[in-house]
C-alpha positions in Angstrom: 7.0 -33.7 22.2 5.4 -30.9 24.5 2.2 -30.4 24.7 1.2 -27.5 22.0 0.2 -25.1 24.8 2.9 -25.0 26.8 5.2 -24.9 23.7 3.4 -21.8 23.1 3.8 -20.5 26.5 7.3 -20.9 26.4 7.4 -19.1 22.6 5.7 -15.9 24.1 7.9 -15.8 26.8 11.3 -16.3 25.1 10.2 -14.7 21.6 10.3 -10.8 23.1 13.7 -10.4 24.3 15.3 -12.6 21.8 14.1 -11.0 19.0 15.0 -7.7 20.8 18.6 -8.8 20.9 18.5 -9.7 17.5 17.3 -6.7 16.3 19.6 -4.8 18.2 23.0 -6.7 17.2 21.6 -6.4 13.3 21.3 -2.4 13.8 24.6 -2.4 15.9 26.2 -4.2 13.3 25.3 -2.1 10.9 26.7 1.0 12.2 30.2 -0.9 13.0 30.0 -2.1 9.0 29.6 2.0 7.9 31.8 2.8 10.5 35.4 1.0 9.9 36.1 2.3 6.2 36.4 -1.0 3.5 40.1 -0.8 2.5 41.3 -0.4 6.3 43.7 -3.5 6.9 44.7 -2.8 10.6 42.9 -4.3 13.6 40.2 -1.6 14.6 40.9 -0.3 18.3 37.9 0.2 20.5 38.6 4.1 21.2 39.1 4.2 17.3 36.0 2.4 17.0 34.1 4.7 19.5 35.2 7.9 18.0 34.0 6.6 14.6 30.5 5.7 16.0 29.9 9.3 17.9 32.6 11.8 17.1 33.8 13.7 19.6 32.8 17.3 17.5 29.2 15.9 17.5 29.1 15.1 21.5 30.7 18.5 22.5 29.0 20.9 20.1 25.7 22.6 21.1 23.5 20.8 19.4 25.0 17.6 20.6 25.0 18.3 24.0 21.4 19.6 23.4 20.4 16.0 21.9 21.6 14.6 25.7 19.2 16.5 27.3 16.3 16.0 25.0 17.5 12.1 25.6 17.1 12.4 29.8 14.3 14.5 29.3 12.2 12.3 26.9 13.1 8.7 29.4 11.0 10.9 32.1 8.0 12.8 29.6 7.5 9.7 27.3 5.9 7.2 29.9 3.9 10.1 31.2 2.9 11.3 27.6 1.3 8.3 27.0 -1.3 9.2 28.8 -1.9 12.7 27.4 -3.5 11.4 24.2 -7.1 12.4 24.7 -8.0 9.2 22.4 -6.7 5.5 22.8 -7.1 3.3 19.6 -9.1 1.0 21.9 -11.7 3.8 21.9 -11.4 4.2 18.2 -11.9 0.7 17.6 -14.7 -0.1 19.6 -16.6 3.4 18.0 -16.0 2.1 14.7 -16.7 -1.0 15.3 -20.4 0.0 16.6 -20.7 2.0 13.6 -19.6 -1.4 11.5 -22.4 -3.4 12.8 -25.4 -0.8 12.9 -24.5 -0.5 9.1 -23.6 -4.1 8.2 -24.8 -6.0 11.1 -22.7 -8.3 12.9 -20.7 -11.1 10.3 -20.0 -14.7 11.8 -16.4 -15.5 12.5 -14.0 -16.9 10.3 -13.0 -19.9 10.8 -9.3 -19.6 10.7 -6.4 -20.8 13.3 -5.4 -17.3 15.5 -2.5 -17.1 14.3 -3.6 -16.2 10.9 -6.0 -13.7 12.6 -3.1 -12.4 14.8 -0.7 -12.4 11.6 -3.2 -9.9 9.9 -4.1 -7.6 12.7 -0.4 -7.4 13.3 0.6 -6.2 9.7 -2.4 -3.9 9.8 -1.4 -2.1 12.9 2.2 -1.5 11.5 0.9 -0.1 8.3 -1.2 2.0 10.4 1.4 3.5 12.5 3.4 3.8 9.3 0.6 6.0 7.9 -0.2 7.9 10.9 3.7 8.8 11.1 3.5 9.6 7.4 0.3 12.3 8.0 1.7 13.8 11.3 5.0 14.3 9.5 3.9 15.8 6.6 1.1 18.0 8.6 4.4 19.2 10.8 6.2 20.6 7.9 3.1 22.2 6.1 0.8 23.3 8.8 2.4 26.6 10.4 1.7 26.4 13.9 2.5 22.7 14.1 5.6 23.3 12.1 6.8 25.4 15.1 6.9 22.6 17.4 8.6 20.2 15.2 10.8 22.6 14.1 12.7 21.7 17.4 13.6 18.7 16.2 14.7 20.2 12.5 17.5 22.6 14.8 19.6 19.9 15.6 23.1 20.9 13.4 24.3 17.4 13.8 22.6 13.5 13.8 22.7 10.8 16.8 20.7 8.0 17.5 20.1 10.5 20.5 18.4 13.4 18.4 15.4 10.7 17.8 14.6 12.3 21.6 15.3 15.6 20.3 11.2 16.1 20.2 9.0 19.1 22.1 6.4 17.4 24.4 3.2 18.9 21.9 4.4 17.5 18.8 5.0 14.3 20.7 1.5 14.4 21.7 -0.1 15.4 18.7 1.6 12.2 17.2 -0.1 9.9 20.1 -3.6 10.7 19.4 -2.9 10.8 15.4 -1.7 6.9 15.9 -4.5 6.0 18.0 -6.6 7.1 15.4 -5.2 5.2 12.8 -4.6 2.2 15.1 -8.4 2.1 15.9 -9.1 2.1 12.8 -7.2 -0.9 11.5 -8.3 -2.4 15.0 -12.1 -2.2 14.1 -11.5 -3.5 10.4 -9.5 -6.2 10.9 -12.4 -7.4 14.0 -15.2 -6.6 11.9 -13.6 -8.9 8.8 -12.4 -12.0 10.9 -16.1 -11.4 12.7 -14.1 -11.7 16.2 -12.0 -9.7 18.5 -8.5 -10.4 19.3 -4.6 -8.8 19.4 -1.8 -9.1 17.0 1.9 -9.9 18.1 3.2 -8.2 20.9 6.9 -7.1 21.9 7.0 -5.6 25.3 3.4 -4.6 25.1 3.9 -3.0 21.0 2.9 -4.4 18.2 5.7 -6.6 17.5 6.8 -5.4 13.9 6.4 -1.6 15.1 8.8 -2.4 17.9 11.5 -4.4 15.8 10.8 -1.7 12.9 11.8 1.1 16.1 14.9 -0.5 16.8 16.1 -1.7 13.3 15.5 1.9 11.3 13.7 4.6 13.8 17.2 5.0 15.6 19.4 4.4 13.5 17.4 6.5 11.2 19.6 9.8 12.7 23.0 8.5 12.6 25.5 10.5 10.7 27.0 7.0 9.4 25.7 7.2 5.8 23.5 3.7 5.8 22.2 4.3 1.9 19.3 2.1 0.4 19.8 3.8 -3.7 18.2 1.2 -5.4 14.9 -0.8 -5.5 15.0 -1.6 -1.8 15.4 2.3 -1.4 11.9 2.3 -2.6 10.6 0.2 -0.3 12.5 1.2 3.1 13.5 4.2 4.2 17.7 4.4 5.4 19.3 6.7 7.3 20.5 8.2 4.3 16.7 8.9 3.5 16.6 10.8 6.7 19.9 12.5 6.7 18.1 14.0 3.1 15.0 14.8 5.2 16.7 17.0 7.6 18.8 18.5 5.1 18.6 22.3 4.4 18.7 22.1 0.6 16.0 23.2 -1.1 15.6 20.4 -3.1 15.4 17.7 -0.3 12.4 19.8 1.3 9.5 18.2 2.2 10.9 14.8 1.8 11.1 11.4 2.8 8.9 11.9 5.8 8.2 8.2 6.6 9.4 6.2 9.5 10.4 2.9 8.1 8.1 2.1 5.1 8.6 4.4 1.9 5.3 3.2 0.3 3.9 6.6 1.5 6.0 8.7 0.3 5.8 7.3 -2.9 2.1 7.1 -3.0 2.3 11.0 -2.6 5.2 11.8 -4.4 7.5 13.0 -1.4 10.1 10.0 -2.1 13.7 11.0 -3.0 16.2 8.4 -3.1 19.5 9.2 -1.8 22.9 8.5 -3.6 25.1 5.5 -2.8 27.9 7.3 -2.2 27.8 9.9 0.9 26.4 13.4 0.2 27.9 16.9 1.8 24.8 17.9 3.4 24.1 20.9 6.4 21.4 20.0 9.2 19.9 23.0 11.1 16.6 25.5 10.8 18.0 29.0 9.6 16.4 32.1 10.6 16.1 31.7 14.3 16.6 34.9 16.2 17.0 33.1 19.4 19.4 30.0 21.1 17.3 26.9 19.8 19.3 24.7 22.0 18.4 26.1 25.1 16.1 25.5 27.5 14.4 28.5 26.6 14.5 28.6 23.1 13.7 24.5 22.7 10.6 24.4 25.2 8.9 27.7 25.7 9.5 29.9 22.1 7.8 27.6 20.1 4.4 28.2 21.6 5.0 32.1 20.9 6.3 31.1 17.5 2.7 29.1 17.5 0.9 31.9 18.3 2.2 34.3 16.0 1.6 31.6 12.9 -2.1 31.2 14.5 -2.6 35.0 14.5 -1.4 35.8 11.2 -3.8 33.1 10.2 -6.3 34.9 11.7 -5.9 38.4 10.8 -5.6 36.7 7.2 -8.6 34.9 7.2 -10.3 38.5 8.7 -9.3 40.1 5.7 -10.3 38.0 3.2 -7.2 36.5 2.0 -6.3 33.0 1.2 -3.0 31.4 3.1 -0.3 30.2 0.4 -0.1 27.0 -0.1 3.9 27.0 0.6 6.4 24.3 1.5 8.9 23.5 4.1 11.1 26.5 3.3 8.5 29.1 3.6 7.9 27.8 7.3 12.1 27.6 7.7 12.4 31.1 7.1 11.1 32.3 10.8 10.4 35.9 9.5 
């Protein structure tokens, strides 16, 4: 036998990309299982197969041809972005943690093995990031101005694993310091419990689950395969079928389903709904909007004039005296 370290050593470095793999053959294999229909008998030909995973209608329609440029144009702003959040969860953590021990003093460590330590801080970061993606969400669809950035990614007519880039740079960024927050706090309580610092899992510099959690359900998440959870895992994870609902126009799948892989959140605040097994006729898309929403133009620039004109109307009704409605999703849709 090895020694222990340098079986370790040789864990971290193999554990990243073969779990990567993994979870990218299980979400692969997926799609392929909801592609080929149950009762076909003949061999499956690869342009068949191709067509099946990204119709042609989808590729060549506006929308679709919007969601590739969203796709090349998130691979350049999302490195950058990165940097844009005013915040890091490093920051958090360390404020809180000051805060922590000026209240409670400083606790001795715990004497577990790291793992167990690493184990916890891991979980805790991925329910974090599950919350934060929760609250931003819901925030998107119920705070006006906000709403008119994420709207952009509401217009597409049609789902890919490609309109998961269909995102404007400010909600993208609102999102970033949200998560840091969130992460900086689980970071500080999860030190200030084990009574020492240290990381959880890592994948490619993510916390591990997040990133397996990214590849397994965030992308698949917008495919127009219909990948349904109905039952009691349904109330636990969140399909694509879940999101297909979310980005449905129907009044009665507003507000809904906004979580990214976890559905504990949306059924702590009552914004699950659970979609059928079988495949439902639903129609993607933002109504109301007087201008091309797949354009440059219309994807990038309008929404901070759409911004403004929510903010002011805030304004001049907050100057009067008046209250703001409280008033869902559709009230936002509507673009008057």
């Amino acid at each position: 036998m090895g020694d222990p370290a340098d079986l370790a050593a040789i864990l971290s470095s193999w554990a990243p990309p073969v779990l990567t793999l993994v979870a990218a053959l299980i979400a692969l294999a997926l799609m392929l299982r909801f592609a080929i229909p149950r009762d076909r008998k003949r061999p499956v030909r690869g342009k068949v197969l191709l067509r099946a995973l990204l119709p042609a209608r989808i590729v060549r329609s506006a929308s679709g041809r919007a969601d590739i440029a969203w796709f090349l144009f998130g691979v350049l702003f999302s490195a950058s972005a990165l940097g844009w959040a005013l915040w890091s969860s490093e920051w958090f953590a360390g404020h809180i943690l000051q805060g922590l021990h000026a209240l409670f003093g400083s606790p001795a460590p715990i004497a577990v093995p790291a793992w167990v330590a690493g184990t916890v801080m891991t979980l805790a970061l991925f329910v974090s990031y599950e919350f934060a993606y929760w609250l931003n969400h819901s925030l998107s669809h119920r705070v006006g101005w906000m709403w008119e950035f994420h709207k952009v990614h509401h217009t597409a007519e049609s789902l890919t694993p490609l309109t998961n880039f269909r995102v404007h740079p400010i909600d993208t960024i609102l999102f970033f310091n949200m998560a840091a927050a969130s992460a900086g706090i689980a970071m500080a309580l999860v030190h200030f419990a084990f009574g020492r610092v240290g990381g959880g899992f890592l994948i490619h510099g993510t916390n591990g689950l997040t990133f397996l959690a990214t590849i397994l359900f965030s992308y698949l998440q917008h495919s127009h395969l219909w990948i349904s959870l109905p039952g009691r895992a349904g109330r636990w994870l969140l399909s694509p079928a879940h999101h297909q609902i979310h980005h449905s126009v129907e009044e009665r799948h507003h507000d809904r389903n906004f979580g990214s892989t976890l559905a504990i959140f949306d059924r702590l605040f009552g914004t699950l709904h659970l979609p059928a097994a079988k495949r439902e006729r639903l129609r993607f898309g933002v109504d109301g909007i007087a201008y091309d929403p797949h354009g440059p133009a219309g994807a990038l620039l309008m929404p901070f004039a759409d911004a403004a004109r929510r903010i002011a109307q805030d304004l001049d009704t907050a100057k009067r005296g008046g209250a703001s409605p409280d008033r869902p999703l559709q009230s936002l849709r509507e673009n008057a």
